[in-house]
C-alpha positions in Angstrom: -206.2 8.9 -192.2 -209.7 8.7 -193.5 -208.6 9.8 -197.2 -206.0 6.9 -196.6 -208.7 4.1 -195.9 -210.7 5.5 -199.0 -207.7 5.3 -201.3 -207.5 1.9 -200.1 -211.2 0.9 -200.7 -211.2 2.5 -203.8 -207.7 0.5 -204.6 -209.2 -2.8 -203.6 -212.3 -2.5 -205.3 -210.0 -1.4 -208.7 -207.8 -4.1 -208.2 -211.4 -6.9 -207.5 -213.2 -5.3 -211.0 -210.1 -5.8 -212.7 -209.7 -9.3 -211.7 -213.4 -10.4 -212.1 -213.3 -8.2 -215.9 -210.3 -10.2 -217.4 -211.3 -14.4 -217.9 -208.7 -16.8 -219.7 -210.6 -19.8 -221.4 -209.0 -23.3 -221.8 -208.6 -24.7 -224.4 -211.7 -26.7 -225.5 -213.7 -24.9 -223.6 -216.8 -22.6 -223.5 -217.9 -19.9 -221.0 -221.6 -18.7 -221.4 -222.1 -15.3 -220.2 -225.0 -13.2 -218.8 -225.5 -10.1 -218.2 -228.4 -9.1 -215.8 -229.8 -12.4 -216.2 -229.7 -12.5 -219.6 -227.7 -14.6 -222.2 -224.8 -12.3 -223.3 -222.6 -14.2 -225.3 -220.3 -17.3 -225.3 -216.4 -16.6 -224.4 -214.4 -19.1 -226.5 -211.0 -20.3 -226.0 -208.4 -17.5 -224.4 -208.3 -14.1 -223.4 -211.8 -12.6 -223.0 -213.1 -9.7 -220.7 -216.1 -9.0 -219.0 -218.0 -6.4 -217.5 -217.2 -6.6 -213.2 -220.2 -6.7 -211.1 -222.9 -6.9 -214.1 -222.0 -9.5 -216.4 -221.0 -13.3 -214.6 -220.7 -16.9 -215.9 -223.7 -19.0 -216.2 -221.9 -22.2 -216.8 -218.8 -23.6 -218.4 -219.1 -26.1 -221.4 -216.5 -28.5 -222.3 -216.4 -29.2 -225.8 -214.2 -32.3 -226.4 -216.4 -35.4 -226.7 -217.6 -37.4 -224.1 -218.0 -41.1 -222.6 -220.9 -42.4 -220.7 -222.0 -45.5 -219.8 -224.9 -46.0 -218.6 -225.9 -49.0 -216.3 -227.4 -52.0 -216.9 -231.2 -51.5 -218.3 -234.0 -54.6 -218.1 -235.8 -54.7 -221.4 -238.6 -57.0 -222.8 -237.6 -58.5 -225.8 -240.3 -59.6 -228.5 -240.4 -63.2 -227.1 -241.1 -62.2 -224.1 -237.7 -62.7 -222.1 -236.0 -60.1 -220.3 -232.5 -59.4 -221.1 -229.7 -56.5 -219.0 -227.9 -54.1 -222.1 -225.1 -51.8 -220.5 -225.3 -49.2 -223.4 -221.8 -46.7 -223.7 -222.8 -42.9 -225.3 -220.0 -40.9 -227.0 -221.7 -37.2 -227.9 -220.1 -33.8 -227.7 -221.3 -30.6 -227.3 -221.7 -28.4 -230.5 -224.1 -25.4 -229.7 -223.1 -24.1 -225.5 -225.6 -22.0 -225.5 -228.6 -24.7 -226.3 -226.7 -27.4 -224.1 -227.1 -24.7 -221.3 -230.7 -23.3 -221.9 -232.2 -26.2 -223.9 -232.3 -28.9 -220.8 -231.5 -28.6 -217.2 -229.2 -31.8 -217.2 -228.6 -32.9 -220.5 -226.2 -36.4 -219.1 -229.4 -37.1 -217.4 -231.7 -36.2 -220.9 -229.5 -38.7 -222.6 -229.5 -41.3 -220.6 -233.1 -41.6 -220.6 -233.9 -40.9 -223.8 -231.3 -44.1 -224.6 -233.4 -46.1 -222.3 -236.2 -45.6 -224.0 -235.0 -46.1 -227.2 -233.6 -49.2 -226.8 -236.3 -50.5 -225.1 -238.8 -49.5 -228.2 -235.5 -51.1 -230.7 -235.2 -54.3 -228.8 -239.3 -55.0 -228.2 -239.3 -55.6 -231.6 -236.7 -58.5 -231.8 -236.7 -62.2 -230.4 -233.6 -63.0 -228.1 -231.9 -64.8 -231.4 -231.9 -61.4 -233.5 -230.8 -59.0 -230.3 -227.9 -60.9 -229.9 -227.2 -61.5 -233.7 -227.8 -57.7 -234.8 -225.3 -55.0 -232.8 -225.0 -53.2 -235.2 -228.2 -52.7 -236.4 -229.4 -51.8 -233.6 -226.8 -49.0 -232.6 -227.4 -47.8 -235.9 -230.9 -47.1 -234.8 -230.3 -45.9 -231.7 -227.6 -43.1 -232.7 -230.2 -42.0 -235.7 -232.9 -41.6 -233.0 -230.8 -40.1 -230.5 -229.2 -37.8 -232.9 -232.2 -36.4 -233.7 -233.6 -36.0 -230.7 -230.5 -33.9 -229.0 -230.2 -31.5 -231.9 -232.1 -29.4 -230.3 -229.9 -29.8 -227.0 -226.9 -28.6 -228.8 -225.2 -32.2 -228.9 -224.3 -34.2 -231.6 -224.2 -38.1 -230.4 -221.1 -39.7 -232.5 -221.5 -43.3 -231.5 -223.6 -45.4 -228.9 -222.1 -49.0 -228.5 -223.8 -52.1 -227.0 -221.6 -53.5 -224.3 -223.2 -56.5 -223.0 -226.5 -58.3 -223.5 -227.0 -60.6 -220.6 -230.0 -63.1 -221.4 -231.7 -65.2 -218.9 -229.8 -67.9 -216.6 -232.1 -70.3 -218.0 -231.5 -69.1 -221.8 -227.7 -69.2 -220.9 -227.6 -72.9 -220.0 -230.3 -73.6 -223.0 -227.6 -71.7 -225.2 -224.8 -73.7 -224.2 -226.4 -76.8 -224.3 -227.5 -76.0 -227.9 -223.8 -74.5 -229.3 -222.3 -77.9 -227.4 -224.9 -79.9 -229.3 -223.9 -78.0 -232.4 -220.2 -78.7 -232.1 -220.9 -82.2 -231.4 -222.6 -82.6 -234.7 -220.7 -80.7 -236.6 -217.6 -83.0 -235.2 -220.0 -86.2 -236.0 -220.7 -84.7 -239.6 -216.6 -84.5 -240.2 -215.5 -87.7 -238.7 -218.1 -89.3 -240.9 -217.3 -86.8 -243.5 -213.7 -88.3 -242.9 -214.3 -91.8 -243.3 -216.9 -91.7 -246.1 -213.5 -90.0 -248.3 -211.2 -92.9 -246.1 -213.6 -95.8 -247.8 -213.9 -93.7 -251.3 -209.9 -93.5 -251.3 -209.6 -97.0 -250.1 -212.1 -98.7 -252.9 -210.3 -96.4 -255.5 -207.0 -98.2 -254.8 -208.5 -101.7 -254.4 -210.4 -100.5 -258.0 -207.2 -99.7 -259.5 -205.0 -102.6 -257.8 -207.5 -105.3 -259.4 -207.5 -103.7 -262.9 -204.1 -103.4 -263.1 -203.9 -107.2 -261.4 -206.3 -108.3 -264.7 -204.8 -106.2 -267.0 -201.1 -108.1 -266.0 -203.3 -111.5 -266.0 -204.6 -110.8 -269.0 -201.0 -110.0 -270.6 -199.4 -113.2 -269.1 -202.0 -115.2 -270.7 -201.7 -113.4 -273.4 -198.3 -114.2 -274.0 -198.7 -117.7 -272.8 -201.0 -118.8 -275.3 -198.8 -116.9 -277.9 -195.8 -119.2 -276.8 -197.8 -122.2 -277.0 -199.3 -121.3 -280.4 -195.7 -120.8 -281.4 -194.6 -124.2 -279.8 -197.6 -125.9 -281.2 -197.0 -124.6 -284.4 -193.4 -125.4 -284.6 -194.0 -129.0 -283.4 -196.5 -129.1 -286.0 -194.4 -127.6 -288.4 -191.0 -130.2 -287.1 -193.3 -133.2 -288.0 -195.0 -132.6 -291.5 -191.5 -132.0 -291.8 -190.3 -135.4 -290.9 -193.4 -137.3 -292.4 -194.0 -139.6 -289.7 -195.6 -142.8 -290.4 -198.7 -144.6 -288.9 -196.6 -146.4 -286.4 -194.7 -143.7 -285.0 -197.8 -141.5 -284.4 -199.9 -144.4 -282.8 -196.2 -145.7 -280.7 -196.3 -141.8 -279.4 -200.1 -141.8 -278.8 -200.2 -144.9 -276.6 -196.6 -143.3 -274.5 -198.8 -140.2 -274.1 -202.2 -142.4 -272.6 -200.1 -142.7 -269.1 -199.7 -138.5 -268.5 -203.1 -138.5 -269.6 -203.7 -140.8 -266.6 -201.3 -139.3 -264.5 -203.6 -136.4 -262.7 -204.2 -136.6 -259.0 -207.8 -135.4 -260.1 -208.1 -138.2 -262.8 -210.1 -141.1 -260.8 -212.0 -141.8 -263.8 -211.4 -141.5 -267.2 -212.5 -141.9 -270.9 -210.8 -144.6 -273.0 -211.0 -142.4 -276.6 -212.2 -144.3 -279.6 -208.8 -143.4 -281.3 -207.1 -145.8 -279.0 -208.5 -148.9 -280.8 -207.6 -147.3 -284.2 -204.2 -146.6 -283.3 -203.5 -150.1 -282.0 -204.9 -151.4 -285.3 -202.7 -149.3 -287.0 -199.4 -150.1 -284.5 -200.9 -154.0 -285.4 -201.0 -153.8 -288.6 -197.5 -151.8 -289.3 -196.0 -154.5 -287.1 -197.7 -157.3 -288.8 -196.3 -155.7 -292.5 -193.0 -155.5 -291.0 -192.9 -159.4 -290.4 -194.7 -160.1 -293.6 -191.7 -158.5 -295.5 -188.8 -160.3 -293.5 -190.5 -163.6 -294.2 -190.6 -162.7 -298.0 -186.8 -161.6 -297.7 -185.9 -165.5 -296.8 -185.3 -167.7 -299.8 -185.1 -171.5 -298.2 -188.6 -171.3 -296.4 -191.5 -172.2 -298.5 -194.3 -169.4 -299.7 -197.0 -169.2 -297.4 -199.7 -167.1 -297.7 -199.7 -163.5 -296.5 -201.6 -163.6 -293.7 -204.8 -161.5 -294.2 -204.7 -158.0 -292.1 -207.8 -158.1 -290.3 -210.3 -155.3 -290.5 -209.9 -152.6 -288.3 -212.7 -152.5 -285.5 -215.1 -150.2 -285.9 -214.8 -147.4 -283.3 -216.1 -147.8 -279.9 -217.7 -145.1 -277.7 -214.9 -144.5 -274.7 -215.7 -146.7 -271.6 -215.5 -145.1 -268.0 -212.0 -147.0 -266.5 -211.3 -146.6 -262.9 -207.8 -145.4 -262.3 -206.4 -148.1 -259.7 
């Protein structure tokens, strides 16, 4: 009975070393090892054994990369305003063995090392730069947090600003200042807008009057041709006809009444060629009856009347249109 309890024992313990000798890893995953205290080695992903009873897992590593965000942090910009960043870390582990012997808590390492980064990064800015320059200012933070965690075994990929949060009082100033901005901008284009409206509009009246003088200046144009050409042919018709004396001062004294005819013509000039024609009409008239007395044979010769002397010319007197 007693051998059977041994057997047992010595079964059980078997069965226990075999169990605690064999480990299976996951994938991504990293088992440091000691053995009496002291770093063994690092299992890596699978089937791994291990001495029962002497050797025993210090801690286990994940090796995919990580997200932490961290909460928000007051810092002191170089203006003197304090401003909330929420700051997002994505590192992974490279080196197990430093991540679990370099640092105690190495989330905890990061997280104020990235606090104090950023507050040395952002004390150098005004408000107007820290919210104008992300991405400079990740840049510096994942070069100085990169360097720093070497050591540690982790290898920081990217760090992200999530949110800058000024000031109530900054906010409101903001808004007041980007609504002031859009109203001038919309003030600068409506004026923008009816500077071109007036340029487009005195283009069209510019082009509307020259083409209005240009068709003036045609019509006249062709109106004085056709009276050059009706003045000529009239002039033309009577050297033609060779009028006489009488029939150009008959014609002159018919054309004295149009003359007079104008609703604007109150007062006009009495030309000095009006006496000379009606010496002239007088005279052709007075011929005229000279001739038909010579032309009958029973009346005795009288004298030919003598023409009288045409009056000298007389300045045109003013004559009141009745």
């Amino acid at each position: 009975m007693i051998a059977l309890i041994v057997l047992a024992a010595v079964g059980a313990v078997a069965l226990l070393s075999l169990v605690r000798a064999v480990r299976v890893v996951p994938q991504a995953r990293a088992y440091v090892v000691e053995r009496l205290g002291s770093y063994n080695r690092t299992l890596e992903a699978g089937l791994n054994t291990v001495v029962p009873f002497v050797d025993r897992i210090r801690a286990k590593v994940d090796l995919r990369e990580q997200v932490v965000s961290f909460a928000p942090q007051p810092v002191i910009t170089e203006d003197n305003l304090v401003v909330h960043i929420d700051t997002v870390l994505y590192f992974q582990v490279i080196d197990p063995k430093a991540a679990t012997y370099e640092i105690a808590n190495f989330i905890q390492g990061i997280e104020q090392l990235t606090v104090t980064t950023l507050r040395n990064v952002i004390g150098g800015m005004d408000l107007e730069k820290t919210l104008t320059s992300r991405e400079e200012i990740n840049a510096q933070l994942r070069g100085v947090l990169d360097e720093a965690t070497g050591k540690w075994g982790i290898r920081v990929n990217r760090v992200e600003l999530k949110a800058i949060d000024p000031p109530g009082s900054i906010t409101d100033a903001m808004e007041k200042q980007l609504r002031a901005e859009r109203d001038k901008r919309a003030a600068i284009l409506t004026a923008e807008g009816m500077r071109q409206s007036q340029i487009l509009t005195a283009e069209g009246a510019k082009q509307s009057a020259i083409l209005s003088a240009e068709g003036e200046q045609q019509s006249q144009v062709l109106v004085a041709r056709g009276q050059a050409l009706a003045i000529e042919t009239v002039f033309e018709a009577i050297h033609r006809s060779r009028p006489d004396p009488e029939l150009l001062a008959y014609q002159y004294l018919q054309t004295l009444p149009k003359i007079a005819a104008g609703q604007s013509s109150q007062i006009w000039m009495v030309p000095s060629e009006l006496t000379r024609a009606l010496d002239a009409f007088a005279t052709g008239f007075a011929n005229r009856g000279a001739a038909t007395e010579l032309q009958i044979p029973d009346q005795p010769a009288q004298a030919s009347p003598v023409t009288p002397a045409p009056a000298p010319a007389r300045p045109p007197q003013p004559t009141t249109r009745p």
